[in-house]
N, C-alpha and C positions, 0 to 999 in steps of 0.2 A: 314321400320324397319325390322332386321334381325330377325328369328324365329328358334327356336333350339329345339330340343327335352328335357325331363327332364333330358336326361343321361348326358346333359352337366352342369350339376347344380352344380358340385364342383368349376368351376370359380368364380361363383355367392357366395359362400359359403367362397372364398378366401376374397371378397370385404366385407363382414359382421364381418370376424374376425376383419379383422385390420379398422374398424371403431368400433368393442369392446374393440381393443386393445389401442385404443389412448383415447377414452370413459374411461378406468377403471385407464388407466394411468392415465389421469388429474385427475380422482375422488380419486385418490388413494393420489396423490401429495397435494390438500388439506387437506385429512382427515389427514394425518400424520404432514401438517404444523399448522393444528388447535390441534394437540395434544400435539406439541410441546409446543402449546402457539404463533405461529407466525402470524395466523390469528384466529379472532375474530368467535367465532358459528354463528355470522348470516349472513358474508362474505361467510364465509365455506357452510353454506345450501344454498342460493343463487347461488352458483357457482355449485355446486353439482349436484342442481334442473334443470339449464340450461343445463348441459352433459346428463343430462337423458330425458332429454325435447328433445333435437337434436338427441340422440341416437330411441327415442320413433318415433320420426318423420322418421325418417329417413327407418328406418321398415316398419312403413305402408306407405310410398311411396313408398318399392321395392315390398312390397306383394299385394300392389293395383294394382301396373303393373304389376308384376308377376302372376296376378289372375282375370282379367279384366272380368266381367259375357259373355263379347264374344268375349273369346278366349275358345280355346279349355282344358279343364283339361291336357292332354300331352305338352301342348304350353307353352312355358315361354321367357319374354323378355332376351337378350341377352345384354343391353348395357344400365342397371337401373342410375341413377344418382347419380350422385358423391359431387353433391353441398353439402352435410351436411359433409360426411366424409372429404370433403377438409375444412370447415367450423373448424372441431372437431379438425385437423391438424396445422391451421394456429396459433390456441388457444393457444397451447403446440409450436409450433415455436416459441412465442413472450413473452412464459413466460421468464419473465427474471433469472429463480433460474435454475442451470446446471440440465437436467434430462437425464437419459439413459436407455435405456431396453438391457439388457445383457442377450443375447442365450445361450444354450447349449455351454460349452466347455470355457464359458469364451467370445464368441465371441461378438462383438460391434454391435447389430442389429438394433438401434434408438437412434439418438442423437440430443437434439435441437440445434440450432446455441449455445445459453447462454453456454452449453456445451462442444461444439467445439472449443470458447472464450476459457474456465474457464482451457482447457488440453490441448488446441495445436495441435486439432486434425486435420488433412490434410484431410481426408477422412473418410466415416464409417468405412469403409472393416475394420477389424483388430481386436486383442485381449483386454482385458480391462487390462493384466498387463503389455503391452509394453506399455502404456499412466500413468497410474498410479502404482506407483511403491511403495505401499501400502500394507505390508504381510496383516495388520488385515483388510485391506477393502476387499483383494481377496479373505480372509479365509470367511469372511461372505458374500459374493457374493456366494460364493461357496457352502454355507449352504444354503443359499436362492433357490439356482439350486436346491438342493435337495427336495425342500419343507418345507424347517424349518422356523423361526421364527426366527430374529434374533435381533437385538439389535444394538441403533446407534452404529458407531465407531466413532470416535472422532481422528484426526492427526491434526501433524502441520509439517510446515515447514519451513528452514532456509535461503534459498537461491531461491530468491537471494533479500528478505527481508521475515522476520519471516511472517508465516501467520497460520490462526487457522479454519480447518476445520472439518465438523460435516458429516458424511456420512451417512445417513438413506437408507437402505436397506428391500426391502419388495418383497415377492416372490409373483409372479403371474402367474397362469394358462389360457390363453387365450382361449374363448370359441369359439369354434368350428375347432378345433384344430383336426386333426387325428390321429396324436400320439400326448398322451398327455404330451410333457414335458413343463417342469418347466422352468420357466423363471424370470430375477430378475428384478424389477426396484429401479433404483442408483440416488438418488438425493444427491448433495453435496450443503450444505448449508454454505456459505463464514461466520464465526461467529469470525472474526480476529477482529475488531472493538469492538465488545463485549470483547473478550480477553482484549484487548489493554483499555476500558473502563476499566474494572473492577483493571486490573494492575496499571492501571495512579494513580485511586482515592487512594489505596493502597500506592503507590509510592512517591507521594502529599504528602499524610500525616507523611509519615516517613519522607521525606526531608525536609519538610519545618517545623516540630517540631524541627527536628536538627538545621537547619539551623539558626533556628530565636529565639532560644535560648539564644546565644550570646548576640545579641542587645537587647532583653527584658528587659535580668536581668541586663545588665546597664542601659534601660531607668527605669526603678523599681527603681535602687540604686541610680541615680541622683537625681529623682522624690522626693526619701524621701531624700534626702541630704538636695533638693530645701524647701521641709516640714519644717525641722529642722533648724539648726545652720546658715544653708548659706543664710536662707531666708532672710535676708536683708543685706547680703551682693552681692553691684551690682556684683563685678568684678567676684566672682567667680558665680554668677546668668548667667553673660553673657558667660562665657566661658563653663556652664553645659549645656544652652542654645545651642550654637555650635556645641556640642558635640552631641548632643542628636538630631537637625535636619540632620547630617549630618548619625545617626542611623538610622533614621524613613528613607533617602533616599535609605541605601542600603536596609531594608525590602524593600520597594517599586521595587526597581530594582529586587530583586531575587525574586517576588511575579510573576511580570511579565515575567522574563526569563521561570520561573516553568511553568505560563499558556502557553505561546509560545511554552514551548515544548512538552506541552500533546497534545495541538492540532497537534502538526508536526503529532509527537508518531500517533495519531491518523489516519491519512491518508495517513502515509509513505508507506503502501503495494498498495495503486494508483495513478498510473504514472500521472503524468502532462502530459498538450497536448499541452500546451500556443509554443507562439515564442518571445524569445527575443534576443535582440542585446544586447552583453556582452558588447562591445567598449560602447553605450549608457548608457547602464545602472552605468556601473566604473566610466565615466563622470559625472553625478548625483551625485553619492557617493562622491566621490571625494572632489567637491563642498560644499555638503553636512556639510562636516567633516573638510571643509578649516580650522573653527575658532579654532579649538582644536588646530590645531599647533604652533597657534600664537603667546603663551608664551615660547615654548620650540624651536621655530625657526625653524622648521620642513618641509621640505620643499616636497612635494608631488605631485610626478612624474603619468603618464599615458603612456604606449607605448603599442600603440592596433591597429588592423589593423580593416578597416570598410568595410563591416560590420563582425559580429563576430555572427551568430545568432546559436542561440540553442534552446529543446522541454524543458521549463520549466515555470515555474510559476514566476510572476516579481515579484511580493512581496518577495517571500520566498528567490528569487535571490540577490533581494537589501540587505534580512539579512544577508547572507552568506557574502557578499561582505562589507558591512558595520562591521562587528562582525569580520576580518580579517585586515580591514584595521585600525578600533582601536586598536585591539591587538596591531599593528606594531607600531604607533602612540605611546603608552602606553608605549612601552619597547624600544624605540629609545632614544639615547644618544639627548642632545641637540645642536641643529646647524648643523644635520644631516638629513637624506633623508627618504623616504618612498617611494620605486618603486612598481609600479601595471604594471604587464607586460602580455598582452593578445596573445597567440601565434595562427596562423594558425590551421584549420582544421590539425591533425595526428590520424596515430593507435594509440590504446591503449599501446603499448609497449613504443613507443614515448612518448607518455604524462605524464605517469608514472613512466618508468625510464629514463628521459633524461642525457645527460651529466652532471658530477658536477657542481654546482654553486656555490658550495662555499669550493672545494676544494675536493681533495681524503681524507681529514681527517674528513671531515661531517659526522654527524650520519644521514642516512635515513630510512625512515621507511613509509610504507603503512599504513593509516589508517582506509581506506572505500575502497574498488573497485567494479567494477560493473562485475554482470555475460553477458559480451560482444559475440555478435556474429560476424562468420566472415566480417570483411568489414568493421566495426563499427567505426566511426569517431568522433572524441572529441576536443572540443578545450579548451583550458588548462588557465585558469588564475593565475596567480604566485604574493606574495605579498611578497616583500622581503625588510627585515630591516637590520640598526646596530648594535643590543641593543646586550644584556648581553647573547643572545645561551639559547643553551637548555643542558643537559648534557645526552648523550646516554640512561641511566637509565628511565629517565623521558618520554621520549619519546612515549615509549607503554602506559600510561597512560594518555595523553593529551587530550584523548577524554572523560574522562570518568566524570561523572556528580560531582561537587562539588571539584574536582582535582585542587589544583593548585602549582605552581612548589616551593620545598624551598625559602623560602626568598620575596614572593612574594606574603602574604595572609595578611600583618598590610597597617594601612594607610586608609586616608579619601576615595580615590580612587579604594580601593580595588574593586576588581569583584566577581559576584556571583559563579565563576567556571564553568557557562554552557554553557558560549559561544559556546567551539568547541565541545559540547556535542549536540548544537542547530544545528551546520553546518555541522557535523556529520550525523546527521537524515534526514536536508534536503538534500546535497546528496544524502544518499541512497534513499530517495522515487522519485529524477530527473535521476537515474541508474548511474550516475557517482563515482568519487571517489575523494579522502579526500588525501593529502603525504604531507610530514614534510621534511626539512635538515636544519640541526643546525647545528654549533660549538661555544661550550662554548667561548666566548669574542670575535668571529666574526658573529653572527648574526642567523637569520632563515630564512627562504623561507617556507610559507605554501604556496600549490599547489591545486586548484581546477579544477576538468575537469567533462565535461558535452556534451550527445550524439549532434549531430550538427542536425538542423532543418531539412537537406537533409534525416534524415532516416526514417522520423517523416511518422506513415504508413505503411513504408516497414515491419520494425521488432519492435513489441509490447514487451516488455515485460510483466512476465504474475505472479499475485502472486504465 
């Protein structure tokens, strides 16, 4: 073992900071998530205890070796052990909440993997406002430099799905420090789901008071008809009867379209990871949805190449896919066609804006698209009908919740409005995109497309 004088004690001195440093970090990172309320006070002591327990040991292991009754008082070991500080290190590696220590100047000087994840970051080296592009997070980073106190910030962002973050900023002085600056640590706490909870229950409630208003107060008004005058008479018993299951089914449908889409709402800022085969899965659907034709003579077509595979979830896929191919189904003339056309891997320019289909006088329009990187591959599934078009006007609104187009909102058959409000959400949360072309009395073409299984890994998208 190597033997050094004390003049070499500032190495030594290096390895004690930064096992203070990762020590006050983690202890830091609890106390502020138990202030929030994220973890519980006797989680929070528990963890606490343990950074001060490893920090405690950790000391008198270097000063037992550093001070052994026979070595000499000028002797000190040169090469003390690293097992707790790597210990104290791996801890803060595996937290799963983004942490960062930010130096002087703004500079990026510790970041966990969770982190590197949560911003995209390629490497430490670098600024904290070329990664985040956040006036009120760098202004209070920046107060934190100073030594102040500061206070969460709170942002959100749009693209390329909304998301709702909380930035807890707290200044730290690392001890044994020779010049003492100031230094910040940045935890960003992902609170999009909270958002997105709290907006749903909210959301819920206004829509579906609206919505089920309607059929209330006529099952109310039959109900006391049924009380009254009509009580014994059958024929119009049977026909209020009718009337009134065929109410209680659309509550039921729109009860359930509502839940299906808080839950989307709910997890649309996390990417799916699944594989699936769109030619397989169309097939299914397909089948599926045979007997609906039956009366209206319907005939429904498949042109898909095999395999057809994309990163997404099957469930959410089969909705999209099933909730596309009724629409068409639904608004097709009788004794006519329903084609489901799955095209080849293309770019995004290709799959989005391909050649007309239904003519230079179609109205098109984008209604979801993904923030794509270079390279990015898609393959496109297109459902295209006869029926009655869409009229230019209408079109920017097709996605929007409770929407449905003139002429098109009476009848047993009616729809709750959220279909493409549902296929809307699940595209965005599989990074793909949503496009419409219509002409009034020749027909529609809605258009889905979805990143292809080959990218799945390469490029994450990131909320």
């Amino acid at each position: 073992m190597r033997k050094v004088d004390v003049d070499s004690q500032p190495s030594i001195r290096i390895r004690r900071r930064d096992t203070a440093i990762v020590a006050t970090m983690g202890s830091l990172v609890l106390v502020l998530f138990w202030l929030f309320g994220e973890l519980g006070f006797v989680e929070t002591f528990v963890a606490i205890t343990t950074f001060a327990g490893l920090s405690t040991f950790y000391y008198l292991t270097v000063s037992t070796t550093l001070n052994a009754s026979s070595m000499p008082s000028a002797v000190r070991v040169a090469h003390p052990t690293d097992a707790v500080a790597a210990s104290a290190d791996v801890m803060l590696q595996h937290l799963p909440i983004p942490v960062m220590l930010i130096g002087p100047g703004g500079r990026i000087e510790m970041a966990n993997p969770a982190a590197r994840e949560f911003l995209g970051l390629g490497a430490l080296e670098g600024h904290l406002s070329s990664v985040l592009r956040q006036p009120r997070v760098i202004e209070a980073v920046g107060a934190a430099l100073q030594g102040e106190k500061v206070q969460p910030v709170e942002y959100a962002t749009l693209a390329p799905v909304e998301s709702h973050v909380r930035a807890i900023i707290a200044p730290i002085q690392p001890t044994g420090d020779s010049v003492p600056h100031w230094r910040a640590m940045l935890v960003l706490a992902d609170e999009t789901s909270i958002k997105r909870a709290d907006r749903m229950r909210a959301d819920f409630l206004a829509n579906a008071s609206h919505e089920l208003r309607t059929p209330l107060t006529s099952l109310a008004g039959f109900i006391e008809t049924l009380r009254g005058h009509a009580k014994d008479d059958p024929e119009a018993r049977e026909r209020f009867l009718a009337i009134m299951f065929d109410q209680t089914e659309r509550m039921s449908r729109l009860i359930n379209d509502l839940l299906s889409l808080s839950r989307i709402e709910m997890d649309e800022h996390v990417p799916p990871i699944g594989d699936v085969d769109l030619t397989v899965l169309a097939g299914e659907v397909i089948a599926l949805l045979g007997p609906q034709t039956a009366d209206k003579k319907i005939v429904l077509s498949l042109e898909a190449p095999e395999p057809a595979r994309v990163v997404g979830d099957r469930d959410q896929l089969m909705e999209v896919l099933q909730n596309l191919i009724e629409n068409a189904i639904k608004y097709a003339p009788v004794d006519s066609g329903v084609l489901v056309r799955i095209e080849p891997a293309q770019s995004r320019d290709q799959v989005e804006r391909p050649a007309p289909i239904l003519g230079d006088d179609a109205g098109r329009l984008t209604l979801a698209a993904p923030k794509s990187g270079p390279g990015e591959r898609y393959i496109a599934v297109r459902v295209r009908d006869s029926g009655p078009g869409i009229k230019r006007r209408d079109l920017l609104r097709l996605s929007e919740r409770f929407y449905r187009v003139s002429g098109q909102k009476s009848g047993a058959s009616e729809g709750t409005g959220l279909g493409l409000a549902i296929v809307k959400h699940i595209v965005n949360r599989h990074r793909g995109g949503l496009t419409v072309e219509s002409v009034p009395g020749g027909g529609s073409v809605f258009s889905v497309f979805f990143p292809t299984v080959t990218k799945a890994g390469v490029e994450a998208d990131r909320p």
